[in-house]
C-alpha positions as a printed Julia matrix, in Angstrom:
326×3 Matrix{Float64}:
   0.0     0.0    0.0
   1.28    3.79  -0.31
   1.76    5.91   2.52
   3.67    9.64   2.71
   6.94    8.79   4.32
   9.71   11.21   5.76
  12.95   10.53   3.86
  14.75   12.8    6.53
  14.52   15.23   8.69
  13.95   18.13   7.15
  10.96   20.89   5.51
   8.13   19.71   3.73
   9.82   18.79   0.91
  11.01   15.5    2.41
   7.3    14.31   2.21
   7.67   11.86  -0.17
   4.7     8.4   -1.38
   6.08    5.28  -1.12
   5.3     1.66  -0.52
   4.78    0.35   2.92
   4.13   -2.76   4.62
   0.24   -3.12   4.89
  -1.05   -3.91   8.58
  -2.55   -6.14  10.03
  -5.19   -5.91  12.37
  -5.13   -7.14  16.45
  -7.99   -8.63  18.18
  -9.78   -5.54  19.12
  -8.28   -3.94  16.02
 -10.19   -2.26  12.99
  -8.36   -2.16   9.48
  -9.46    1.01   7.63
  -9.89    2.17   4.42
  -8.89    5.46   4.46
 -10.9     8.13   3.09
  -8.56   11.21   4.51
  -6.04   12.02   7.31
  -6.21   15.09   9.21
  -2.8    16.74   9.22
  -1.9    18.32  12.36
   1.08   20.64  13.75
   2.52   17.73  15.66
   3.16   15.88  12.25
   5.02   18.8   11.59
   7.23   18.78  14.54
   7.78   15.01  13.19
   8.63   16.15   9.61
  11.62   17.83  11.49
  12.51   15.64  13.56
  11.02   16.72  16.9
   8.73   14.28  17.86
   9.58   10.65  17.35
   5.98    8.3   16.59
   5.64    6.11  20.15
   6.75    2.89  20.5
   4.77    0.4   17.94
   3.46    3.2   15.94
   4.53    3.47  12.7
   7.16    5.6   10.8
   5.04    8.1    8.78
   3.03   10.71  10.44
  -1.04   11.09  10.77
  -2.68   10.78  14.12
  -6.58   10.95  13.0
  -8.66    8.95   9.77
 -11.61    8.69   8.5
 -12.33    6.16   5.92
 -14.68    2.44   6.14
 -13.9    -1.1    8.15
 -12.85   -3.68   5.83
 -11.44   -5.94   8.26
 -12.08   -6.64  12.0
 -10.16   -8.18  14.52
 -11.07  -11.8   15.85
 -11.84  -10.23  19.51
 -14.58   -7.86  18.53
 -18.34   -8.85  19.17
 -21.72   -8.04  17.56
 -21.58   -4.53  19.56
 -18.41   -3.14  18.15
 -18.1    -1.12  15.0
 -18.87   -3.94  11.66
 -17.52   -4.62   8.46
 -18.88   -1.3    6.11
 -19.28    1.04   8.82
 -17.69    5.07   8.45
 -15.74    5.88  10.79
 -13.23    8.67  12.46
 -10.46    7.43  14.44
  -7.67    8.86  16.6
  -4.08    7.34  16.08
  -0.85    6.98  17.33
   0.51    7.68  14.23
   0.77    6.01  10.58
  -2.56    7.73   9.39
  -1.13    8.75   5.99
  -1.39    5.77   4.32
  -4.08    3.85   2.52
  -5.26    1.55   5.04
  -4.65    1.65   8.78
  -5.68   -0.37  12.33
  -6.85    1.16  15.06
  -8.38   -0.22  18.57
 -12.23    0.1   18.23
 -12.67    1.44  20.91
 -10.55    4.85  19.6
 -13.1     4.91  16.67
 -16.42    6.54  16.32
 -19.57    5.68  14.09
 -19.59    8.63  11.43
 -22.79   10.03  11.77
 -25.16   10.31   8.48
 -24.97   13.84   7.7
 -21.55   13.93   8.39
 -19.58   13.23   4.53
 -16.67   10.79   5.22
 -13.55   12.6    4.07
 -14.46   15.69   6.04
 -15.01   13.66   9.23
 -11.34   13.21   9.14
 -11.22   16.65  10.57
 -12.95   16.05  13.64
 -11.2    12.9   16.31
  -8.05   14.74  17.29
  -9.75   18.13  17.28
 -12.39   16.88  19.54
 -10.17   14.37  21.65
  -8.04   17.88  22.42
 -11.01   20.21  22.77
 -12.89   17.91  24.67
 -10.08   16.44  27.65
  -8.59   20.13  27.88
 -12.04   21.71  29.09
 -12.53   18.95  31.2
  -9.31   19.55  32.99
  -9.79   23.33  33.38
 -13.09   22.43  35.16
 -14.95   24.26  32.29
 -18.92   25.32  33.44
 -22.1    26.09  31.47
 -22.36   30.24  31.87
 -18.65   30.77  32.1
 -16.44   32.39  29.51
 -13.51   30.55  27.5
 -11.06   32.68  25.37
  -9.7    30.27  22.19
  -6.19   31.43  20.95
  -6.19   30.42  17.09
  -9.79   30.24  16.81
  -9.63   29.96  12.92
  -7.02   26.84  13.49
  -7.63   23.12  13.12
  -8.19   22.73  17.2
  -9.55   26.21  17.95
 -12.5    26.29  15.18
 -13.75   23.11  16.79
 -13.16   24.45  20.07
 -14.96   27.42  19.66
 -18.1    25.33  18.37
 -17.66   22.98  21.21
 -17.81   25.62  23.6
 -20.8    27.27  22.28
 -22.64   23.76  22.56
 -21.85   23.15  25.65
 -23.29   27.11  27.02
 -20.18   28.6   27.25
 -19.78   32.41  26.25
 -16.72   32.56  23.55
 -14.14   34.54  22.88
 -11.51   33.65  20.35
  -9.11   34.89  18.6
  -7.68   35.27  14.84
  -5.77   37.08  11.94
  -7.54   39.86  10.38
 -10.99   40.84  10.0
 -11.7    38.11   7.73
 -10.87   35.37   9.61
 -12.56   37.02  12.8
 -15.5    37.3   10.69
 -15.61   33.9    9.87
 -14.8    32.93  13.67
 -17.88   35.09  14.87
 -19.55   32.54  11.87
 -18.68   29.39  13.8
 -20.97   30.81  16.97
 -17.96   33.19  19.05
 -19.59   35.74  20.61
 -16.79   37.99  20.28
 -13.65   37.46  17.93
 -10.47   39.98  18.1
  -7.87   40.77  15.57
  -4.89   39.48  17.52
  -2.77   41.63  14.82
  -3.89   44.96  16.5
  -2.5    46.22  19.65
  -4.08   45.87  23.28
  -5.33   42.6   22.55
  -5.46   41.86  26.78
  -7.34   45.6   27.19
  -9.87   44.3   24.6
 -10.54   41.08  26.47
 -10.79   42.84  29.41
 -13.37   45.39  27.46
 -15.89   42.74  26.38
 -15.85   40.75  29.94
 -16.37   44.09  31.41
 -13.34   44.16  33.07
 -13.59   40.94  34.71
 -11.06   38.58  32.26
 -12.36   34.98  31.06
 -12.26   32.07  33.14
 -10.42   29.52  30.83
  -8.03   30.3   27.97
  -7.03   28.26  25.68
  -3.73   28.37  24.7
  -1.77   27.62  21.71
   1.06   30.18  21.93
   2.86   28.97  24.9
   5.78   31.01  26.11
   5.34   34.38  24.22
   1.56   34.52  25.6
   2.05   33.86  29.33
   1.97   37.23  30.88
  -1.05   38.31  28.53
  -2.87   34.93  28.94
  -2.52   35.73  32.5
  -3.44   39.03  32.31
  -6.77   38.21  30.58
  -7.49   35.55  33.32
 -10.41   36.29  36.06
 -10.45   35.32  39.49
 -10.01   31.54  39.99
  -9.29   31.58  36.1
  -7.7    28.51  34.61
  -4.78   28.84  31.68
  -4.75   25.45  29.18
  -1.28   25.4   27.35
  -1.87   23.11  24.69
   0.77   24.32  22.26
   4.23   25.88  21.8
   4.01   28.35  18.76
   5.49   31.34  20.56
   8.19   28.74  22.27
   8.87   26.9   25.41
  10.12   28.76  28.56
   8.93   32.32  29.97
   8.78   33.85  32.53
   5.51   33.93  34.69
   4.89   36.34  37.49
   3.74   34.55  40.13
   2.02   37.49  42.4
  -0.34   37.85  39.25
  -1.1    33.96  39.7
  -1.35   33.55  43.8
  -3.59   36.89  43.54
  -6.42   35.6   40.77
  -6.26   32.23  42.52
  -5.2    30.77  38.75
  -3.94   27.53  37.63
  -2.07   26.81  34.78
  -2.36   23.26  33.15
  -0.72   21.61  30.4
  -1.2    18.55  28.41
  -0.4    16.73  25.6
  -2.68   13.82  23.6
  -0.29   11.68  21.73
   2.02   10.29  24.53
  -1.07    9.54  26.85
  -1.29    5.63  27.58
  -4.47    3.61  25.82
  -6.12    3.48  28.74
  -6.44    7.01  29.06
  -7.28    8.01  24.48
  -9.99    5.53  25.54
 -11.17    7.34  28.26
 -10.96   10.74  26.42
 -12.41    9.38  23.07
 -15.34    8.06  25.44
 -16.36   11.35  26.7
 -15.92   12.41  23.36
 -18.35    9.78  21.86
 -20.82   10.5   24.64
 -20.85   14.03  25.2
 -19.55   15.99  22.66
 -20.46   13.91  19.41
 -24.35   14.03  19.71
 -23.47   17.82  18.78
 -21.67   16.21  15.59
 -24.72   14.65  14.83
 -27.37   17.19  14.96
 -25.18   19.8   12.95
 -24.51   21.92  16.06
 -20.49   21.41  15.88
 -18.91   20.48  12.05
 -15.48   20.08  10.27
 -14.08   22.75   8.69
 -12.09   21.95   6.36
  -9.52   24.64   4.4
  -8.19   21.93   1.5
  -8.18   18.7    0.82
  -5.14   17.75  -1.7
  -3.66   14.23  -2.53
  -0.89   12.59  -0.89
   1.59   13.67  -3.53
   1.1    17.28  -2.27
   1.67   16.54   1.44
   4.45   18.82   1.51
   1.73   21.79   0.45
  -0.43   20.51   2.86
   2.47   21.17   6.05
   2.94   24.53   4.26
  -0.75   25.69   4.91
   0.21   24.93   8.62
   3.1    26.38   8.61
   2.48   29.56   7.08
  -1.18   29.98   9.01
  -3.05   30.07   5.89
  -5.15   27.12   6.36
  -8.54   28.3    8.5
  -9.51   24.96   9.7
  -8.36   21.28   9.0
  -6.05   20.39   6.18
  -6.36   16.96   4.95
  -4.88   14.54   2.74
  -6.91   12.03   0.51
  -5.08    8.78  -0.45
C-alpha cells in the first residue's frame, strides 16, 4: 500500500509516497480504508525531527482517519463497530497511508450527515477540545477565550464551547478570519494583529477577564494569557508556537487564585485516548450529529502534495483542517 513517508529530517519537501508494509489488524483492532487524514502541527514537529511516533506506531506521520472497516479483529463482538461502517479514528501515528488499524474502541460511528472525508477533521480536534475543558473544570455560563480560533483545534473548540453554554471569545488574523470565527458561533472574535489585545478582552468581559483560555502560543503569551485571566481563572497550554520557557509572574497567579495546566494527547497511555475518546463519543459527538459542531475543512489535496499541505500549517493560511486524501 502507499503511505507519505519522511525521507529525513527536514521541511516539507522531504514528504515523499512510497510503498509500505500493509497492517494487520489485532484482536480488538479495525483495518481502515482510508478516506482522509487530518494533518496536524505535531506531524510537523515530526517532519523535522522533533517528535519521534511512540513505540509500535509506525514511521510516517497522521494521528486521525476517516475512511470504512474492511477488516475486524477476531476479539470484537456483535456490539463493536462492523464490516462497512464510516468511521473517524484517533491514532498513534501512521494515518497517511491507505489503510490503517486502530483499537475500536478509539473509533467513532460517522454520523449520516456527516460526509466521510471531512469527518477526518474532527477525532483529534475533539479528543483535544474535549479532555482540555474537562481539565480546566470548564462550566455552562462561564467564559472561554480560544487562541487560534480559525485553526484546526480552535475552530472546533470554539463550536464545542458554544454547545456546551459557554460564552466565547476567540481569537484570529484579520478581519476576515474574525468574521468567519464570529460565523462558527464566538460571541466575540479579536484581531490578535492589533495592539491591546489583553485591554480588549478585558473590554468585552467588562473588566472581569475569562475564566479559561485556551492556549496555543505557549511562552510568548504567558503574561497576557494571565493578564486576561479572572479570578479563579484557569490557563490550558496546549501548544508551543510562541516557544517553550517564559517567565511567569507569580504574584499575578497567587492573587487571581489561577492555575495553569498543560497537556499533551499523543504520549497519553491507551487506557487514558480511551477514556478521552469516550467522553468524546458521549458528550460531545451528539453535537456532531445534529449539525450543532462540524469540520471545517480549508483543503483537501492528494498525498503527492503533502508537503503543500504542512505549508498551509506552517504559514497559518489554512482556517480549519487540512487533509490529505489517499
Amino acid at each position: 500500500m502507499r503511505a507519505v513517508v519522511i525521507t529525513r529530517p527536514g521541511g516539507p519537501d522531504v514528504l515523499t509516497v512510497d510503498d509500505v508494509q500493509e497492517p494487520v489488524p489485532g484482536p480488538r483492532d479495525l483495518l481502515v480504508e482510508v478516506a482522509a487524514a487530518g494533518v496536524n502541527r505535531a506531524d510537523l514537529l515530526q517532519r523535522a525531527g522533533h517528535y519521534p511516533p511512540p513505540a509500535g506506531a509506525p514511521a510516517w506521520p497522521g494521528l486521525e482517519v476517516s475512511g470504512t472497516v474492511v477488516a475486524r479483529g477476531a476479539g470484537l463482538g456483535p456490539d463493536d463497530i462492523q464490516l462497512g461502517d464510516r468511521v473517524a479514528a484517533l491514532l498513534a501515528g501512521g494515518g497517511y497511508a491507505e489503510r490503517v488499524t486502530v483499537p475500536a474502541d478509539l473509533a467513532l460511528r460517522v454520523p449520516e450527515a456527516v460526509p466521510t472525508v471531512d469527518a477526518a477533521a474532527l477525532p483529534e480536534a475533539l479528543a483535544t477540545v474535549w479532555s482540555n475543558l474537562r481539565a480546566a473544570r470548564l462550566s455552562p455560563g462561564e467564559s472561554l477565550l480560544v487562541h487560534g480560533g480559525s485553526g484546526g483545534v480552535g475552530s472546533i473548540a470554539v463550536q464545542v464551547a458554544r454547545a456546551l453554554g459557554t460564552r466565547v471569545l476567540a481569537t484570529a488574523g484579520g478581519p476576515q478570519r474574525t468574521a468567519r470565527v464570529l460565523a462558527l458561533g464566538a460571541d466575540v472574535a479579536l484581531d490578535h494583529r492589533e495592539p491591546g489585545l489583553v485591554q480588549r478582552v478585558r473590554e468585552a468581559t467588562q473588566d472581569r477577564g475569562v475564566d479559561v483560555v485556551l492556549d496555543v502560543l505557549g511562552a510568548g503569551g504567558l503574561a497576557d494569557n494571565l493578564a486576561m485571566l479572572a479570578d479563579d481563572g484557569r490557563l490550558v497550554v496546549i501548544g508551543m508556537q510562541q516557544g517553550r520557557r517564559g517567565e511567569l509572574d507569580l504574584a499575578v497567579l497567587l492573587t487571581k487564585r489561577a492555575s495553569v495546566l498543560g497537556t499533551t494527547l499523543r504520549s497519553r497511555p491507551h487506557h487514558q485516548k480511551v477514556a478521552i475518546m469516550d467522553g468524546v463519543r458521549r458528550h460531545v459527538w451528539p453535537f456532531v450529529a445534529d449539525g450543532s459542531v462540524k469540520p471545517v475543512v480549508h483543503a483537501r489535496l492528494g498525498f503527492d502534495q503533502a508537503g503543500d499541505a504542512h505549508r498551509l500549517l506552517e504559514t497559518g493560511e489554512a482556517f480549519g483542517k487540512v487533509l490529505l486524501i489517499p
